[in-house]
C-alpha positions in Angstrom: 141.0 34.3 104.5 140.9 33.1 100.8 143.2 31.1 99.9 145.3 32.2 96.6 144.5 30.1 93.4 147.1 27.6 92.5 149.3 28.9 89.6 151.1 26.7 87.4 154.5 27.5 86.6 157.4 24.6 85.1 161.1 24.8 84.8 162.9 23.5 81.9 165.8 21.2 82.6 168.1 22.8 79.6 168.2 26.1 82.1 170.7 24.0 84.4 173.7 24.1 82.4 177.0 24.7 82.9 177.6 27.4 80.3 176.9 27.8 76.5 180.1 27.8 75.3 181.2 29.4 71.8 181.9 32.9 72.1 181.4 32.6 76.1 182.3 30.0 79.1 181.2 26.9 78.5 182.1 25.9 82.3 181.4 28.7 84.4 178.8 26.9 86.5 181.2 23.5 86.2 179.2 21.9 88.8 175.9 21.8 86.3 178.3 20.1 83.9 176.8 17.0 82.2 178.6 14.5 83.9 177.6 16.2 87.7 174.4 16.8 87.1 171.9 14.3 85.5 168.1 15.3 84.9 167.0 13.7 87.9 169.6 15.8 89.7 168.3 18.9 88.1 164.9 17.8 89.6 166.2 17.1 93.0 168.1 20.9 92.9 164.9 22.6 92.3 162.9 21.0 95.0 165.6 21.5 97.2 166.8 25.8 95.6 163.8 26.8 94.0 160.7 25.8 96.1 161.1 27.3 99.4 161.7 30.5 97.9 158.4 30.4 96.1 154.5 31.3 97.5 152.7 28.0 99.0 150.1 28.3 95.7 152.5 27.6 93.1 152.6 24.2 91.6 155.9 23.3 89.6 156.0 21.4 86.5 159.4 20.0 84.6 159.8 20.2 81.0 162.6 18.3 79.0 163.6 17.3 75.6 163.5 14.0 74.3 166.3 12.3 73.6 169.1 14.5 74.8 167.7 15.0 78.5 165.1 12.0 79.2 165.4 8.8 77.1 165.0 5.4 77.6 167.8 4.9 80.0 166.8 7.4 82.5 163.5 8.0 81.9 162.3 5.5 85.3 164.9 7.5 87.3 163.0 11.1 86.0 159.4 9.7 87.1 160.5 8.7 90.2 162.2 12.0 90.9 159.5 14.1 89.7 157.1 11.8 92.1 159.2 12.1 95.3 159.4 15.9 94.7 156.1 16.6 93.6 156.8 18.3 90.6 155.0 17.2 87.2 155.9 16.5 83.6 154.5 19.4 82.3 156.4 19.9 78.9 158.2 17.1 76.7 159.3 17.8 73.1 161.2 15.9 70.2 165.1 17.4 70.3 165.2 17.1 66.7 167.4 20.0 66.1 170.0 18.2 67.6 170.1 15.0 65.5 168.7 16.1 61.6 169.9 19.8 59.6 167.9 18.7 56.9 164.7 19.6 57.5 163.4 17.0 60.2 160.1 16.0 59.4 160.0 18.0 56.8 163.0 17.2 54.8 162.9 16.2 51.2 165.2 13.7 52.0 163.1 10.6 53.2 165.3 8.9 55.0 166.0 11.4 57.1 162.4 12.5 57.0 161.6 8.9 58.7 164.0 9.0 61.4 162.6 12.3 62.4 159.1 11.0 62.5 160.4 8.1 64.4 161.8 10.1 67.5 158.2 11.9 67.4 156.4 8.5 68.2 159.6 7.8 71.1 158.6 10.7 72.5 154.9 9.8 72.8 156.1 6.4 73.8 158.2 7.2 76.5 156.0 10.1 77.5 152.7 7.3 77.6 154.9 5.0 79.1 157.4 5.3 82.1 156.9 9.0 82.1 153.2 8.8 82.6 153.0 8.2 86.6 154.6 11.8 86.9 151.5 13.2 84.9 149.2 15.3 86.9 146.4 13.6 87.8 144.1 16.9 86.5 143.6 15.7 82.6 143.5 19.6 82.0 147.0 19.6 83.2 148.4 17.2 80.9 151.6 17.5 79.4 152.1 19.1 76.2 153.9 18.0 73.6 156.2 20.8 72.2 156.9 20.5 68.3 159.7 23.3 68.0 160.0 24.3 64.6 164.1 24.0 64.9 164.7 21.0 63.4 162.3 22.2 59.9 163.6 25.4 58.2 165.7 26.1 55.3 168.1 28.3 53.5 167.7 28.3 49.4 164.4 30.0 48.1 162.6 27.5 45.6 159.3 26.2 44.7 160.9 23.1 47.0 159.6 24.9 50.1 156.0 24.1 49.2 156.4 20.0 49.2 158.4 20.4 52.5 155.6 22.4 53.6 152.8 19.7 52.7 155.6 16.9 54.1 155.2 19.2 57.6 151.2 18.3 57.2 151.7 14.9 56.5 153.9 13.6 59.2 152.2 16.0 62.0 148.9 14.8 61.2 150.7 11.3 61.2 151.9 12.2 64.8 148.4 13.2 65.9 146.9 10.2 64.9 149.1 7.8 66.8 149.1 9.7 69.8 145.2 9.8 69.9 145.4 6.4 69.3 147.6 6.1 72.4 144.7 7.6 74.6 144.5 11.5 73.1 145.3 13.3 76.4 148.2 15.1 75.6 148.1 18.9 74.4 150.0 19.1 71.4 151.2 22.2 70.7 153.8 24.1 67.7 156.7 26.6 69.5 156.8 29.3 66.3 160.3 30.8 66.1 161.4 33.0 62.9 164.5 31.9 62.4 167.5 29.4 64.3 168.6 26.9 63.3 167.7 28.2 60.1 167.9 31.3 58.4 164.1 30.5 57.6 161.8 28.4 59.3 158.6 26.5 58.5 156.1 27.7 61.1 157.9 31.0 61.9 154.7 33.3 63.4 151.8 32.3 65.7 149.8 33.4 62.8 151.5 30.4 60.7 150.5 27.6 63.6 147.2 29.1 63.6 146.4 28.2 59.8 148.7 25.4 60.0 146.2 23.7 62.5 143.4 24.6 60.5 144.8 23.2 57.4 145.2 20.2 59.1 141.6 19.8 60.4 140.8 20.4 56.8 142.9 18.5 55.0 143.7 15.3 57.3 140.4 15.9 59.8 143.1 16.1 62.8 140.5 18.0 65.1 141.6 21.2 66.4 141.1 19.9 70.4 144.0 20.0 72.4 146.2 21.7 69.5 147.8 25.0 69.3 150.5 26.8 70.5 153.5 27.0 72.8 153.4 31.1 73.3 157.1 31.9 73.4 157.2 35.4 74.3 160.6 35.9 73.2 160.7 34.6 69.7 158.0 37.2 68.4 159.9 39.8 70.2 163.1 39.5 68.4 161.7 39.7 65.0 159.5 43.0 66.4 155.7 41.3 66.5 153.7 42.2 68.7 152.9 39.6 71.6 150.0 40.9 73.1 148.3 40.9 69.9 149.4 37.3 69.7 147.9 36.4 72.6 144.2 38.1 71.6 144.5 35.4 68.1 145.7 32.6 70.6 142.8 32.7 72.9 140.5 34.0 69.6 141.5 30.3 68.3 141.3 28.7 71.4 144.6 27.1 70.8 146.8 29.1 74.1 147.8 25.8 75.6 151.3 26.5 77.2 153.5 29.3 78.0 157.0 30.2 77.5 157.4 33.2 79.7 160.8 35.1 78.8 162.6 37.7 77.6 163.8 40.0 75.0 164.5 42.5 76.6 164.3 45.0 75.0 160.9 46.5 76.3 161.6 47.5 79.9 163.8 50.3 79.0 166.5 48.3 81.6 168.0 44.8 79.6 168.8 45.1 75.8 168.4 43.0 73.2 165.5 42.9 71.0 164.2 42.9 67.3 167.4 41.7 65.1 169.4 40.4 68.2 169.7 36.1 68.6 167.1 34.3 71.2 168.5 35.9 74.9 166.2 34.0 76.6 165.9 36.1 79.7 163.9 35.1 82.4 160.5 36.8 82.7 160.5 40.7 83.5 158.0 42.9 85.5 157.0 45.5 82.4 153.6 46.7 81.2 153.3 44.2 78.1 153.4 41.5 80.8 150.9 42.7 82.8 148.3 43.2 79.5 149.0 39.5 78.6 148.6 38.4 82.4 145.2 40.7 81.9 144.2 38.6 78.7 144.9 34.9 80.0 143.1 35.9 83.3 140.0 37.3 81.5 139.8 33.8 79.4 140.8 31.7 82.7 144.0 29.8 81.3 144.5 27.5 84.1 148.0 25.1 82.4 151.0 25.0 82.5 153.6 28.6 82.3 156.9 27.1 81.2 160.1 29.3 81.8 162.0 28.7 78.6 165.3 30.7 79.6 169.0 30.3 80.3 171.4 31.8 83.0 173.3 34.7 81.9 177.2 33.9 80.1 178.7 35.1 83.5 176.4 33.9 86.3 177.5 31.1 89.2 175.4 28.4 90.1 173.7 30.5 92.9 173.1 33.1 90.5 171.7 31.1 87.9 168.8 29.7 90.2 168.3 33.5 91.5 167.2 33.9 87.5 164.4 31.1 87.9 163.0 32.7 91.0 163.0 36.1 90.2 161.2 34.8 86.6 158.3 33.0 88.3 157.8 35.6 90.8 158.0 38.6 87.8 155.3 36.3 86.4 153.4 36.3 89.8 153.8 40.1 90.3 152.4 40.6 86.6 149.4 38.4 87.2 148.5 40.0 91.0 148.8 43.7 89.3 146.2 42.6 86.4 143.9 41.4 89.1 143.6 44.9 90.4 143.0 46.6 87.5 140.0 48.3 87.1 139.2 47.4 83.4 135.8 49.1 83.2 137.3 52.2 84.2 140.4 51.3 81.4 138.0 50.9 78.8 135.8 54.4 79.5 138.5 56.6 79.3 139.6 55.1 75.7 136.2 55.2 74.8 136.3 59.0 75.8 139.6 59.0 73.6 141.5 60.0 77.2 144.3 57.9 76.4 146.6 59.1 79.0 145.0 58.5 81.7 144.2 55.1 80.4 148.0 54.9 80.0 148.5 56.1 84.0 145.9 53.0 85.0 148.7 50.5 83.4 151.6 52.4 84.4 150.3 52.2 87.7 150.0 48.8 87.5 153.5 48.6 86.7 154.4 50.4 90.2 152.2 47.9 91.8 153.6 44.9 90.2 157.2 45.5 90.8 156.1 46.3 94.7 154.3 42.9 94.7 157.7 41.7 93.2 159.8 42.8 95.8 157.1 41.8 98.4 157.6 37.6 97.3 161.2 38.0 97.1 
């Protein structure tokens, strides 16, 4: 019998929370509260909830943000966590939407413009330093380093938006330089988002990181290696793109690096929420679009890391909350066995022959078979 391929899925430590507070619970799951559960807790939890209710060929990886979740003080305790559990560093980005409004990096304001820059090089610090022994030791599973465009937006229309623009190129090709001066093995990658936690963001398509990384190879000779993008499913869903396209100018580009598998919702005809609705983050669903991407990234053998960027639902327990992780991984799973059974030559015949509806019955039978594969792992 041949053993299943390993498939390489990580869990993000800002999904253990104990509620988002605001308009709902901030302390539903109180036991996930930030004085109960520390980040090598969370890492602990999922060995311990998560990975005996997952197949033997699934490999975990952790991601975290930098300062808020791993820093200096605990960053010894999260390697040696992650080591005793087996899981990986997959993931590590800058949190600088929680410390600088102003643009970040890209602010016009240069002293905040320097402290931003500053918790970029801490994050390659700590992530070369005592993070490193919870690397995997396959360079082609580095971690990546996540720049999420949160921190860089804006909300006045000027000609101002062009030199925060060029300060974006500037301190990113800065970044690059130092951390290939550190050893170059870590993927660096931008997470495009349209809008939050601006009305208008720097970076807001994959298209944008695309030219943005080309740019930079022209202008700063920052070679295009090892940089790209963070797919995030769920940010060009809410502003209506259209993700498997994304995914065809990802892999065009060679820059598909990492994965954040969620949500939207609104394309399974089941969860709502959608184009013009805030960032759900749902966990990943068994529906057709899925199963094209899965389709794509198998074709062009991505072999890294498939982050689950998503949070528990407003009203969901503790138990229930890790009952979202699973059932995302293994919706992932199910997507990926159903495009392995396709029969693609066949697909591509009867749209030659312009016999679309049957080429639309091949897919919706691949739904059927993913959701049966679904229930089968669960």
């Amino acid at each position: 019998m041949v053993e299943p391929q390993k498939s390489y899925h990580s869990i993000c430590r800002w999904t253990f929370n104990s509620g988002k507070g605001g308009f709902v619970p901030g302390d539903i799951r109180s036991q996930w509260s930030a004085d109960k559960l520390s980040t090598a807790d969370a890492i602990f939890l999922i060995k311990q909830k998560i990975v005996p209710r997952l197949p033997a060929n699934i490999v975990l990886g952790f991601e975290v943000h930098f300062d808020a979740e791993v820093n200096d003080s605990n960053a010894e305790a999260v390697a040696a966590a992650l080591v005793e559990t087996g899981l990986f560093l997959a993931m590590i980005t800058p949190g600088a939407h929680a410390h600088f409004a102003y643009g970040g990096i890209a602010s016009l304001d240069p002293v905040e413009r320097k402290s931003a820059e500053e918790l970029g090089l801490r994050t390659v610090d700590i992530t070369y330093g005592p993070l490193k022994k919870a690397w995997h030791p396959d360079p082609q599973l580095a971690p990546t380093l996540v720049l999420w465009n949160g921190s860089f937006g804006y909300d006045l229309a000027s000609v101002a938006i062009r030199p925060m623009y060029q300060n974006l190129k500037e301190s990113v090709a800065s970044l690059c330089r130092y951390e290939t001066e550190k050893d170059g093995q870590l993927y660096i990658c931008f997470e495009p988002k349209p809008n939050e936690g601006h009305p208008a963001m720097l970076i807001p398509t994959v298209a944008s990181a695309l030219l943005f990384w080309r740019r930079l190879e022209e202008e700063f000779n920052i070679q295009r290696a090892k940089k790209g993008v963070n797919k995030e499913f769920g940010h060009s869903e809410m502003i209506g793109l259209d993700h498997v396209y994304d995914t065809v100018e990802e892999l065009d580009n060679k820059s598909l690096l990492h994965m954040h598998l969620n949500s939207q919702g609104y394309n399974d005809g089941i969860i709502l929420g959608g184009p013009g609705k805030f960032d759900i983050d749902h966990g990943t669903r068994v529906n057709g679009m899925n199963i094209a991407i899965a389709g794509l990234i198998q074709q062009a053998n991505y072999s890294r890391w498939k982050g689950h960027d998503m949070q528990p639902r407003p009203y969901d327990n503790e138990d229930q909350a890790i009952d979202r992780v699973v059932r995302s991984i293994l919706s992932w799973e199910a997507c990926e066995r159903a495009a392995a059974e396709i029969n693609y030559r066949e697909l591509i015949n009867y749209l030659q022959n312009r016999e679309t509806a049957k080429a639309e019955d091949i897919m919706r039978n691949a739904l059927i078979e993913a959701q049966l594969a679904f229930n089968d792992m669960y």
